[in-house]
C-alpha positions as CSV (number, residue, x, y, z in Angstrom):
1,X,0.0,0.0,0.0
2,X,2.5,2.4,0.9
3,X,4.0,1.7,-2.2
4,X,1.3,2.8,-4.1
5,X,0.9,5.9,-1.7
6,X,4.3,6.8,-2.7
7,X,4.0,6.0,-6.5
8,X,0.6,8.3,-7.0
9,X,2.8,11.0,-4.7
10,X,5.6,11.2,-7.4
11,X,3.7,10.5,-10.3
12,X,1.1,13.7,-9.1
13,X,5.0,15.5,-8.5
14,X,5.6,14.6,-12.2
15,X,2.7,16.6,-13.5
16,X,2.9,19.7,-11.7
17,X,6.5,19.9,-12.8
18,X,5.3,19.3,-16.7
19,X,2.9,21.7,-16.2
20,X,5.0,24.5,-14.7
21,X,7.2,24.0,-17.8
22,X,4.7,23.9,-20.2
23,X,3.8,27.3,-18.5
24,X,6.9,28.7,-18.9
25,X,7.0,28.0,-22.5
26,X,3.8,29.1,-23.3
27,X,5.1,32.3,-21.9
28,X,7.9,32.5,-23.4
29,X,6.8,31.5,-27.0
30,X,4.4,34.5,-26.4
31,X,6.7,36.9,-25.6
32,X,8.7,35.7,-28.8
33,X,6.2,36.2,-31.0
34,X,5.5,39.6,-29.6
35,X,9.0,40.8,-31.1
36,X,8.4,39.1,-34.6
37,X,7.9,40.7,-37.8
38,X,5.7,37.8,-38.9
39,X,4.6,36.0,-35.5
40,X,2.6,33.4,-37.5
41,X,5.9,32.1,-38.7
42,X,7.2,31.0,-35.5
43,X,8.0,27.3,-35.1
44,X,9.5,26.0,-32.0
45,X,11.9,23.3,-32.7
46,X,13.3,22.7,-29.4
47,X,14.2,23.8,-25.5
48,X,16.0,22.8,-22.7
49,X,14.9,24.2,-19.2
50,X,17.0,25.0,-15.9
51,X,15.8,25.8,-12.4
52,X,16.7,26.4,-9.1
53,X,15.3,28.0,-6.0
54,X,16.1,31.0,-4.7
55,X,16.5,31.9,-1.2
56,X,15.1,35.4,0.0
57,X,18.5,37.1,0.5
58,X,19.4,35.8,-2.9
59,X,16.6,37.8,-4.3
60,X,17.2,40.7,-2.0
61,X,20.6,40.7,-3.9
62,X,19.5,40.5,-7.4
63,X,16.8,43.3,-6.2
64,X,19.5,45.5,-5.2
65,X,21.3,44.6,-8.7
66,X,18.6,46.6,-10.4
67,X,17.4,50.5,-10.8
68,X,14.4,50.2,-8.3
69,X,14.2,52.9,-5.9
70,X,14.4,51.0,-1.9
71,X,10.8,51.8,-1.5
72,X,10.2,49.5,-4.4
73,X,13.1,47.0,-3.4
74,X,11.2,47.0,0.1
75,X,7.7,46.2,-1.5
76,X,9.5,43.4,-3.3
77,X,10.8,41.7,-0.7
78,X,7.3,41.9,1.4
79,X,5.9,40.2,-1.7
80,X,8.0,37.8,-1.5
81,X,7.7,37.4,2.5
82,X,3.3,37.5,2.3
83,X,3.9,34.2,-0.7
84,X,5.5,32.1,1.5
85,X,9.1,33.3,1.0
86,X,9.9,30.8,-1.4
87,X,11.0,31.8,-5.1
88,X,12.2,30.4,-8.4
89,X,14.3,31.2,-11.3
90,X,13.6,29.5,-14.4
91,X,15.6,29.8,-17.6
92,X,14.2,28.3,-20.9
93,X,16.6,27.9,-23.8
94,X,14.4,28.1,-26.5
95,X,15.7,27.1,-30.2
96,X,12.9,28.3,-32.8
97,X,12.9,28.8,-36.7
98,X,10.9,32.4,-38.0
99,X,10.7,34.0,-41.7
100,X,12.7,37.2,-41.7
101,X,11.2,40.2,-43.3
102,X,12.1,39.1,-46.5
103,X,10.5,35.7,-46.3
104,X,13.8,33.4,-45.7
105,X,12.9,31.2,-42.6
106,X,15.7,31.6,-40.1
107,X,17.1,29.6,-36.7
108,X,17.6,31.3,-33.9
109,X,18.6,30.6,-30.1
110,X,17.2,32.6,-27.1
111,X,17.1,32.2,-23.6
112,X,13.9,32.9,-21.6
113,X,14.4,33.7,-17.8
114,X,11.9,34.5,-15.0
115,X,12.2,35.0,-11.1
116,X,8.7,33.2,-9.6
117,X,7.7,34.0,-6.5
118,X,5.7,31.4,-4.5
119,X,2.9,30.2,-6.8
120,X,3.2,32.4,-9.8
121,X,2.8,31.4,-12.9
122,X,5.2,33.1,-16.0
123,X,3.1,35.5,-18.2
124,X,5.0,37.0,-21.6
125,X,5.7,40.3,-20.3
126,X,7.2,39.0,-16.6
127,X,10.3,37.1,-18.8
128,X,13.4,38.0,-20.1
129,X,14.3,37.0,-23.6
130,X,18.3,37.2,-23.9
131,X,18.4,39.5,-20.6
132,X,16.3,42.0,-21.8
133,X,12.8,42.9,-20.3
134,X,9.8,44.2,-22.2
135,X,11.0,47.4,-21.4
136,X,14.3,47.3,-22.4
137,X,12.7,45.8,-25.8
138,X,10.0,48.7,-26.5
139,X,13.2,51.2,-25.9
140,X,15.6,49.5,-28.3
141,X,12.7,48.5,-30.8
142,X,12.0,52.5,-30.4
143,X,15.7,53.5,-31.8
């Protein structure tokens, strides 16, 4: 019996890891196609996917790492205290094939990263494609 017990424990372990990463590529994808020309091109072809926890003075390191005023570092880290204090960083390398502007399909390699705190779930403008935020995109993509 408690081998079964144990077996339905990791097998229901197995899922809700396949469907965290599922989630993270869905999000990713998204947020790939955002920055395409032709979006309707897109093709994923493959990904390998890293993660780790991360313990809270971790984050309050990588906070401290940004341009966030400490009022907004301090709202972070109270976020992160009132979900259970428990985070994750993901990172998605994603290998995809698109037409350029021209119509020539091309193969390109990006990396997708996000920071979860306790039970969030990655959304397309929450990840990082090649370091680079949404923000950081609409400023380049506005040069």
């Amino acid at each position: 019996m408690r081998r079964v017990a144990a077996a339905a424990v990791l097998s229901f372990a197995g899922l809700v890891q396949a469907y965290a990463a599922e989630q993270m590529t869905r999000a990713c994808e998204a947020a790939i196609k955002s920055r395409l020309l032709t979006p309707e091109s897109f093709k994923l072809l493959d990904t390998e996917e890293y993660s780790r926890p991360i313990s809270r003075e971790d984050y309050a390191q990588e906070l401290g790492k940004g341009i966030d005023s400490a009022n907004v570092r301090k709202a972070k880290l109270a976020i992160f205290d009132a979900r259970g204090g428990t985070a994750e960083y993901k990172r998605l390398t994603i290998r995809f094939e698109a037409m350029d502007p021209r119509n020539k399909p091309v193969k390109a390699l990006t990396v997708c990263e996000a920071t979860l705190i306790g039970d969030d779930q990655p959304e397309p403008d929450q990840v990082k494609l090649d370091g680079k935020d949404r923000t950081d995109w609409l400023i380049h993509g506005a040069r």
